[in-house]
N, C-alpha and C positions, 0 to 999 in steps of 0.2 A: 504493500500500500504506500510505501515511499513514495512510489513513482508517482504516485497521486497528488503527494503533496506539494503546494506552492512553497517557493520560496521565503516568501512571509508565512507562511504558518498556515493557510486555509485547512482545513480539516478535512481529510480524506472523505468523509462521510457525506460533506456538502459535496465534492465534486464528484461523486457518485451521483447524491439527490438530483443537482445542475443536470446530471445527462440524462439520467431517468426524465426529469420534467421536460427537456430537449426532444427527446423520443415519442414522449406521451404527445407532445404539444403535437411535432409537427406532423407524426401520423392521423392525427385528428383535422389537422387543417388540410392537409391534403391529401384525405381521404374523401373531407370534405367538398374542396374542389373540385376534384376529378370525379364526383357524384355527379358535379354540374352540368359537363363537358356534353355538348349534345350528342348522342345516337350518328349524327348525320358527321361529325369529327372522325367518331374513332370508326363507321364504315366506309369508311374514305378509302378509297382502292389506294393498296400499297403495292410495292412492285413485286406482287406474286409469283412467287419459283415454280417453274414446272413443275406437274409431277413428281418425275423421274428426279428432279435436284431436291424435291418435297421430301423423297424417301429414303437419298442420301443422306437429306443432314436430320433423319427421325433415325435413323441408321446412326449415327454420328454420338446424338442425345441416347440411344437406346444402350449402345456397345461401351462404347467411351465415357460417358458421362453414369452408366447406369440408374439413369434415371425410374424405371419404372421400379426399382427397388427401393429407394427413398420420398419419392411422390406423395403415396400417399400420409407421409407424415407433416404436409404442407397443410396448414390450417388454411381456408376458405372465410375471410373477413369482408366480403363483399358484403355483406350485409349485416355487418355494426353498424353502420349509421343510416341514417335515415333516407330508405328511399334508394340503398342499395341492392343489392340482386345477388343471393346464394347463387352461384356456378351451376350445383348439384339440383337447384332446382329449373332449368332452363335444359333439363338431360335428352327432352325429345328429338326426335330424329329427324320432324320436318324443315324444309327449306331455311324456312323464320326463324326457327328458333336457333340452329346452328350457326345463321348468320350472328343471331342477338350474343351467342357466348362469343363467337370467334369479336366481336365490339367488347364484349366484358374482359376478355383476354388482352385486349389493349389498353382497356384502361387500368385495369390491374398491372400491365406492365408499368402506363405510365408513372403510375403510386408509387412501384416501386424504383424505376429510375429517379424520381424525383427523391424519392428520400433518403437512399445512398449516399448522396453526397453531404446530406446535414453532418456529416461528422466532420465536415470542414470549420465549423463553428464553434467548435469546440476549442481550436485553435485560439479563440479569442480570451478563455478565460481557464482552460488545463495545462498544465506538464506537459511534455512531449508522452511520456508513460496512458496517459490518463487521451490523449490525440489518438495514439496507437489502439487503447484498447475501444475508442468508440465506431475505430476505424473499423477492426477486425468484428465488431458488431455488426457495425454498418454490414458488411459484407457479407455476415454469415445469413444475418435475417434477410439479404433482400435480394443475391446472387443466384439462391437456390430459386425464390420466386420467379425471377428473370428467366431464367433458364423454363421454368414447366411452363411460362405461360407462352412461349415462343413456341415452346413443343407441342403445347397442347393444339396453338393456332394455329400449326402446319398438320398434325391429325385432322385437325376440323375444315381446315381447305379441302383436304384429300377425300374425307368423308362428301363436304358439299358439291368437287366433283365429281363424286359416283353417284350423289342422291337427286333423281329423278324433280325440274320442278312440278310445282303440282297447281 
């Protein structure tokens, strides 16, 4: 807990509390925001990979990353807050709906790219120790997310090309 300490004496305990309340805050605000973000943003055609590159790099997540063995231990927070949308509940198979998760799948990305970096501000009032460890937080809670919702979004492409519109 040294590392924690400032030079003047700040108490380990506060610079802990500081990043707990860092984390609380800004996953709430911009969990918040990105509730906001219209439908018509995150359907926004991205530059969709073939197929064939769709099941390279699900190949990639599948082999290398072993993804499907750690997945399911990825909590589903879309709907903490108000007016957000469980994943698990959007599980139907037609057209609409695959579309509406592969939009949820983006903005649960953008959640988490956005928060990732809050460990930058920590800079402003930690140790280099206390920098590091919000860092490798940063990273643990929000890399693993990145990764399934990418994965998921290219399963869900691959799926919306073989499902029939209706």
């Amino acid at each position: 807990l040294r590392a924690l300490e400032r030079p003047h004496g700040e108490h380990p305990l506060m610079a802990a509390l500081s990043s707990a309340c860092l984390w609380l805050v800004g996953a709430v605000v911009v969990g918040a925001l990105a509730n906001q973000l219209p439908l018509a943003w995150l359907n926004a055609p991205l530059g969709v990979a073939s197929p064939e590159k769709a099941t390279r790099w699900l190949a990639i997540y599948e082999q290398r990353l072993v993804i499907r063995s750690w997945k399911r231990w990825i909590p589903d927070a879309g709907h903490a807050l108000p007016g957000g949308i469980r994943k698990a509940s959007l599980a139907r198979r037609d057209p609409a709906a695959l579309q509406r998760l592969v939009a949820e799948t983006r903005r649960a990305e953008w959640v988490h790219g956005l928060l990732w970096p809050l460990w930058l501000l920590t800079l402003l009032w930690l140790p280099a120790g206390g920098v590091l460890i919000n860092l490798l937080f940063a990273t643990v809670f929000n890399l693993p997310c990145l990764l399934l919702q990418r994965y998921n979004r290219l399963r869900l492409r691959l799926l919306l090309a073989r499902t029939p519109a209706r």
